[in-house]
C-alpha positions as CSV (number, residue, x, y, z in Angstrom):
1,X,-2.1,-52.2,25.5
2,X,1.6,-51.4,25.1
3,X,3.4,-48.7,26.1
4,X,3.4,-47.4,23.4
5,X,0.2,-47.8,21.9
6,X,-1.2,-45.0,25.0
7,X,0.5,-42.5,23.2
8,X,-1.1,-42.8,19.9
9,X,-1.9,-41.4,17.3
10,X,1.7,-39.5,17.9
11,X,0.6,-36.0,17.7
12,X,3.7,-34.6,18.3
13,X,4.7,-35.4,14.9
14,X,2.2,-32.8,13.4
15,X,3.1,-30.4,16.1
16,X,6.7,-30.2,15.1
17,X,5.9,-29.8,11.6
18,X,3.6,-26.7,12.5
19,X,6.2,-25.8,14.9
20,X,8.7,-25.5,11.8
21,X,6.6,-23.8,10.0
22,X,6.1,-21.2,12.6
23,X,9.8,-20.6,13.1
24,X,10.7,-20.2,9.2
25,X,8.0,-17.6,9.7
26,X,9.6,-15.5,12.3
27,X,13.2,-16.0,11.0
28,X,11.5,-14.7,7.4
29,X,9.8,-11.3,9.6
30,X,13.2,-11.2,11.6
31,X,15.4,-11.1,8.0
32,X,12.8,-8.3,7.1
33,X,14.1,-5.9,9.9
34,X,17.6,-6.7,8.3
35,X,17.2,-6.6,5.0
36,X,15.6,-2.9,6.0
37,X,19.1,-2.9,8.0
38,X,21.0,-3.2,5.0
39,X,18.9,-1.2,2.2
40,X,18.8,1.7,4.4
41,X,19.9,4.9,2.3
42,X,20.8,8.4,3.2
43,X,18.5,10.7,2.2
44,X,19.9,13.8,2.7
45,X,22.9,12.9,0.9
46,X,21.0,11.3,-2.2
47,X,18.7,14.4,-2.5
48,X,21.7,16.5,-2.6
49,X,23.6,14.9,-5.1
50,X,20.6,14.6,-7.3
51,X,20.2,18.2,-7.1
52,X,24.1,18.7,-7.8
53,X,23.7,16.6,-10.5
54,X,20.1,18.0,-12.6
55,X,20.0,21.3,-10.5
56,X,17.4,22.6,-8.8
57,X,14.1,20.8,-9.3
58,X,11.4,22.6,-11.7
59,X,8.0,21.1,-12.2
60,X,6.9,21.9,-16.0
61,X,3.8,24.8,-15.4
62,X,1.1,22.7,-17.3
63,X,1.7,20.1,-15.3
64,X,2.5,21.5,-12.2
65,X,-1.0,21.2,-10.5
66,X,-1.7,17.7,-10.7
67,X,1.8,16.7,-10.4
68,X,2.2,18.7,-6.6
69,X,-1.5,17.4,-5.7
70,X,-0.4,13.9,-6.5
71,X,3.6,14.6,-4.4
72,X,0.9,15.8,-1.4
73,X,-1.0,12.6,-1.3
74,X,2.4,10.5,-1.1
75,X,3.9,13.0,1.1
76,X,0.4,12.8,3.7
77,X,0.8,9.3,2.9
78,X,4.4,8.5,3.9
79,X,3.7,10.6,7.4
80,X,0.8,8.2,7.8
81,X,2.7,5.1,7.4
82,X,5.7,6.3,9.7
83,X,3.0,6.8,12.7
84,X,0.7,3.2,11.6
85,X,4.5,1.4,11.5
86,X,5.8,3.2,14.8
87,X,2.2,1.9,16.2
88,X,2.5,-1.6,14.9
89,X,6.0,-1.7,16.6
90,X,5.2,-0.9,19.7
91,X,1.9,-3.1,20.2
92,X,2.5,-6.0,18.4
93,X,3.7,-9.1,20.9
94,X,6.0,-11.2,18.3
95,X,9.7,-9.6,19.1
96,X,10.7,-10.6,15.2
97,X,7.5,-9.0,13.9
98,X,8.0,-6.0,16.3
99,X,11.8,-5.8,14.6
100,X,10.4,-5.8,10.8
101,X,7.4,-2.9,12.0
102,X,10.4,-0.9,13.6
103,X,12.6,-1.1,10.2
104,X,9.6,-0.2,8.1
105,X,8.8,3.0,10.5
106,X,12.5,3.9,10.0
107,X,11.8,3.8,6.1
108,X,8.8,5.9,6.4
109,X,10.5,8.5,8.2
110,X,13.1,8.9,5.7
111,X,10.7,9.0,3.0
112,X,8.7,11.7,4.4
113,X,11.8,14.1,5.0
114,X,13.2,13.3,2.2
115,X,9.6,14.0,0.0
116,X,9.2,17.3,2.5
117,X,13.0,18.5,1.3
118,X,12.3,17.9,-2.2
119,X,9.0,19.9,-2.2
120,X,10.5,22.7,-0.2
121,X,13.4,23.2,-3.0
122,X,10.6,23.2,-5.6
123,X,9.1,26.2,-3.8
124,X,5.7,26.2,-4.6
125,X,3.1,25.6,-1.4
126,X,2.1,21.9,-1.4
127,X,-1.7,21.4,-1.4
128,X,-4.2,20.0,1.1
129,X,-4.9,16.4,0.6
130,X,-8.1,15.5,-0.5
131,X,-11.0,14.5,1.2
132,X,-11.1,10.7,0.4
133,X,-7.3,10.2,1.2
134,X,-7.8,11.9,4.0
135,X,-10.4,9.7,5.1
136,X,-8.7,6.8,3.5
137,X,-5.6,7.3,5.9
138,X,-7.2,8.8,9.3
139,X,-9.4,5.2,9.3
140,X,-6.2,3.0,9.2
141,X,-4.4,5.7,11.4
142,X,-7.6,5.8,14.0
143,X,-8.5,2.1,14.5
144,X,-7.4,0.1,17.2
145,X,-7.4,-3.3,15.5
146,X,-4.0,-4.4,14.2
147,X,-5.6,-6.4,11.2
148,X,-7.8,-3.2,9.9
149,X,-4.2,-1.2,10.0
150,X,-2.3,-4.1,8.9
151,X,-5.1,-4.9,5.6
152,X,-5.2,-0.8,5.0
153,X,-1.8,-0.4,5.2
154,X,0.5,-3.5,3.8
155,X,-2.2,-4.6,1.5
156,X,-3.9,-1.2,0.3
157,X,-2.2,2.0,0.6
158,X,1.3,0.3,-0.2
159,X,0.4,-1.3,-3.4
160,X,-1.4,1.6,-4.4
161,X,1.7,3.9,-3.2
162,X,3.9,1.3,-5.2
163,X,1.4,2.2,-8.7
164,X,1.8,5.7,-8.1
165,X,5.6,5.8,-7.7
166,X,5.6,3.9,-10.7
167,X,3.3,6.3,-12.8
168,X,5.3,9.1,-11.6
169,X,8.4,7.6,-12.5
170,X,7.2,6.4,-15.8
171,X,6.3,10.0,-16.6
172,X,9.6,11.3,-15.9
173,X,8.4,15.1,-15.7
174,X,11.7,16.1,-13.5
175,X,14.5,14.4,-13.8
176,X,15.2,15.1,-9.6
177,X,12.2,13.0,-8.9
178,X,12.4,10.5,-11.4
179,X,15.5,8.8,-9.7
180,X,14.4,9.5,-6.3
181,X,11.3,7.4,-6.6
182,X,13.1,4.0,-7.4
183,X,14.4,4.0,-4.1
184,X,11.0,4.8,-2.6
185,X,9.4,1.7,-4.5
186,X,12.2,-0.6,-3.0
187,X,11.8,-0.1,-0.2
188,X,7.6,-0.1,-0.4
189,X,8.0,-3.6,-2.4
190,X,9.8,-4.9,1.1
191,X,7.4,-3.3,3.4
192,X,4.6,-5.8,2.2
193,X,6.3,-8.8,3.6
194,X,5.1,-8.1,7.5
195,X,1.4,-8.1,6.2
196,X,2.4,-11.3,4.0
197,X,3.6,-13.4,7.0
198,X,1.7,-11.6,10.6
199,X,-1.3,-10.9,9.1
200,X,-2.8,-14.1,8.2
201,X,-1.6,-14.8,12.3
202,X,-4.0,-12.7,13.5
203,X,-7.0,-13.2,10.9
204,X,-6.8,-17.1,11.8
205,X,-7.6,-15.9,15.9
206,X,-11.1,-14.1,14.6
207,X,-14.3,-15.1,15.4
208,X,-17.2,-15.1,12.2
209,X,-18.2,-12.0,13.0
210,X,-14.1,-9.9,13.7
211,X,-13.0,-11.5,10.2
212,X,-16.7,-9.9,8.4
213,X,-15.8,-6.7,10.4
214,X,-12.1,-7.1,8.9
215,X,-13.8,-7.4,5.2
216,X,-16.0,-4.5,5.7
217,X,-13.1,-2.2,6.3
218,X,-11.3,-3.5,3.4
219,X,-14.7,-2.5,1.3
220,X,-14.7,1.0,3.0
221,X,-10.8,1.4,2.0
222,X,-11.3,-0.2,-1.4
223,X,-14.2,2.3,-2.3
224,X,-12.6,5.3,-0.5
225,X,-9.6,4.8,-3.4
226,X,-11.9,4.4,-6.0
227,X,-13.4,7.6,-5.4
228,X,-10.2,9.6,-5.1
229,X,-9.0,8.1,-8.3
230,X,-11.9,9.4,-10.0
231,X,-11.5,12.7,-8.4
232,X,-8.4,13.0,-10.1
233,X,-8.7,11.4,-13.5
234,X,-7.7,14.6,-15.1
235,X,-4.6,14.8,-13.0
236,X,-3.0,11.8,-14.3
237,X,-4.2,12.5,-17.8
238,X,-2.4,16.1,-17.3
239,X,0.8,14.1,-16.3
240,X,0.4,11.4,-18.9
241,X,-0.1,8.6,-16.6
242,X,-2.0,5.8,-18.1
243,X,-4.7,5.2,-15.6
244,X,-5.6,2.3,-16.5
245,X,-2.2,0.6,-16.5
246,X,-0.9,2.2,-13.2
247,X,-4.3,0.6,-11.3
248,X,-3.7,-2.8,-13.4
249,X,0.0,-2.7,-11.7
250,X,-1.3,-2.1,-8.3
251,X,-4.1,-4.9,-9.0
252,X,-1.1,-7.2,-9.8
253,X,0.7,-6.6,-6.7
254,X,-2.2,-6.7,-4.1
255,X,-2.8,-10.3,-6.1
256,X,0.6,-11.4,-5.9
257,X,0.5,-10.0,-1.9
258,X,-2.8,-12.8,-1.6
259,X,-1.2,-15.1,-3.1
260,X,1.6,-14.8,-1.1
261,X,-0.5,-14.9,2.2
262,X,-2.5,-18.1,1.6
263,X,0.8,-19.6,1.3
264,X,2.2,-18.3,4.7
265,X,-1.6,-18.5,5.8
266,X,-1.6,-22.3,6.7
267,X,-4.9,-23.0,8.7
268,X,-5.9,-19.4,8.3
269,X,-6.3,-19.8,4.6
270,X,-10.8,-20.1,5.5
271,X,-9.9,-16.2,7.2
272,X,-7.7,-15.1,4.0
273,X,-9.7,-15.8,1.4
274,X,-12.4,-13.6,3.0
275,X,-10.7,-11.0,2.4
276,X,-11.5,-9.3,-1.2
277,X,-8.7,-9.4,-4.0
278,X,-9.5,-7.1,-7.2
279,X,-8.6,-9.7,-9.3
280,X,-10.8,-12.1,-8.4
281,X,-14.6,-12.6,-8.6
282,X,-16.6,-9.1,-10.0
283,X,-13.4,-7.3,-9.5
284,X,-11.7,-7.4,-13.4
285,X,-15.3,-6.2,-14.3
286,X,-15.2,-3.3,-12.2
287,X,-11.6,-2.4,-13.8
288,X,-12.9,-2.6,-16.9
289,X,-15.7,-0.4,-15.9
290,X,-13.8,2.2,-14.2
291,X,-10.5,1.9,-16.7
292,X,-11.8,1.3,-20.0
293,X,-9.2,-0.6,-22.3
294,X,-7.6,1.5,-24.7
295,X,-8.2,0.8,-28.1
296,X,-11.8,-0.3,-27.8
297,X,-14.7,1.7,-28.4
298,X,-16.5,2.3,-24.5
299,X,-20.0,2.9,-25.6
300,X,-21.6,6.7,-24.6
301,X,-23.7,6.2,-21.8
302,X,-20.2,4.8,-19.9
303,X,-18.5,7.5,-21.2
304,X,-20.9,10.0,-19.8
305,X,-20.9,7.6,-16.4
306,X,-17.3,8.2,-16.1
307,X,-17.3,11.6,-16.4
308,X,-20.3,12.4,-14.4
309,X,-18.7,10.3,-11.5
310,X,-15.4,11.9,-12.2
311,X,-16.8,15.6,-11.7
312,X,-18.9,14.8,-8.9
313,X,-16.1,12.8,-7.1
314,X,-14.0,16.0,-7.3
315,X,-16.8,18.2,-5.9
316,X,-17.4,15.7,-3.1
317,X,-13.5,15.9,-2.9
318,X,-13.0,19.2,-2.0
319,X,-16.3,19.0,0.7
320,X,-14.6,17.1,2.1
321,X,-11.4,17.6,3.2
């Protein structure tokens, strides 16, 4: 045998390559906490000279209602992403990951002050959040298991934050608030990138049995959602917010957010796919369930399901929170 034949096959050839890999990953989380460097805006001074600009903010009185209960689910909602990214920052190991967790709980700050500022100069008293998002966002906020907060967090509550901004924006019922939330969905389109390249880190270390506790939590999260958007159906139809289309743009996003992750994923891709994308599988069936296309004829009995569900959601709701 040769010298060199005791060394073979050469291994380290396959270990550099992964080795590679991993580095482009951390330079990619590293240019997150930059990027988040760079995009940083003031938000004092933007919500002043938005107000300069339209005047003082007034929410039209028919709409007013759904419009402030749906401001108090992002405004809850951005105070419960500033304390799951402060979290993430300080017990995650990686130093480039811990950098892109620590820009994202910068954002979130700002975007709860800036939210609380623009409610207090519309003067009316913000309402309690409801029972599911409640429960939606004290799970992610109460677990100790950095996958469950990074899965509720970077792949469900962001993407679903990103649809309402969206929806809200689309609806443009103050002009204040309509270009305030533009810079709220930039930023939220940025944050998904530490879920995209850490999570599918962790998911590839589980054992069987950590990866089906990861997927049940995504189930409880996932049905948690659904029922607080059928608690509010009338609230977007009061605001003129096509249900259906905001959910299909969140759908998009959390599949784009998958698709992004197998590709980062690299041996973890037998974890990833566990986990359960809405546009895959049953899941365009329960859209169409739950969002009937427009145009088509839904026959009575779902009709009657929908709104059954949707009145009983609100009652449960309320009980709730």
């Amino acid at each position: 045998m040769s010298k060199h034949t005791g060394h073979w096959p050469p291994y380290h050839l396959l270990e550099e390559n992964l080795e590679a890999r991993a580095e482009a990953k951390l330079e990619r989380l590293e240019r997150l906490y930059h990027l988040g460097q760079n995009a940083a805006w003031d938000g004092r001074k933007l919500l002043a000279e938005l107000i300069a600009k339209h005047g003082p903010p007034v929410l039209p009185e028919a709409q007013r209602a759904s419009a402030l209960k749906l401001l108090s689910i992002l405004l809850w909602g951005e105070l419960a992403a500033w304390a799951i990214s402060a979290d993430l920052a300080e017990r995650i190991d990686d130093i480039e990951a811990k950098m892109a967790a620590t820009s994202q709980a910068h954002d979130e700050a700002r975007h709860f002050y800036v939210l609380r500022d623009y409610l207090r100069a519309l003067g009316h008293p913000v309402p309690h959040l409801g029972g599911f998002g409640r429960r939606v966002l004290l799970g992610i906020l109460e677990t100790e298991n950095l996958a469950h907060k990074l899965i509720g967090m970077q792949l469900l509550t962001e993407s679903n934050a990103l649809g309402i901004f969206r929806g809200l924006a689309d609806a443009k019922i103050e002009p204040v608030l309509c270009e305030l939330l533009p810079y709220y969905e930039r930023d939220e389109s940025r944050h998904v990138g530490l879920g995209v390249l850490y999570l599918p880190r962790l998911l590839q270390r589980m054992s069987r049995t950590e990866a089906l506790g990861a997927m049940a939590f995504q189930l409880r999260c996932i049905w948690l959602l659904i029922q607080g958007g059928m608690s509010m159906r009338e609230d977007f139809a009061a605001l003129g917010i096509d249900q259906r289309e905001m959910a299909a743009h969140t759908v998009r996003l959390q599949d784009q957010i998958m698709k992004e992750m197998l590709g980062a994923a690299g041996r973890g891709k037998g974890r990833l796919q566990g986990l359960i994308n809405p546009q895959r599988g049953v899941g365009p069936r329960v859209f169409d369930f739950l969002h009937p296309p427009q145009g088509k004829d839904a026959p009575a009995w779902h009709l009657a399901t929908l709104s059954l569900w949707s009145r009983g959601a609100k009652v449960v709701d309320r009980f709730l929170a």
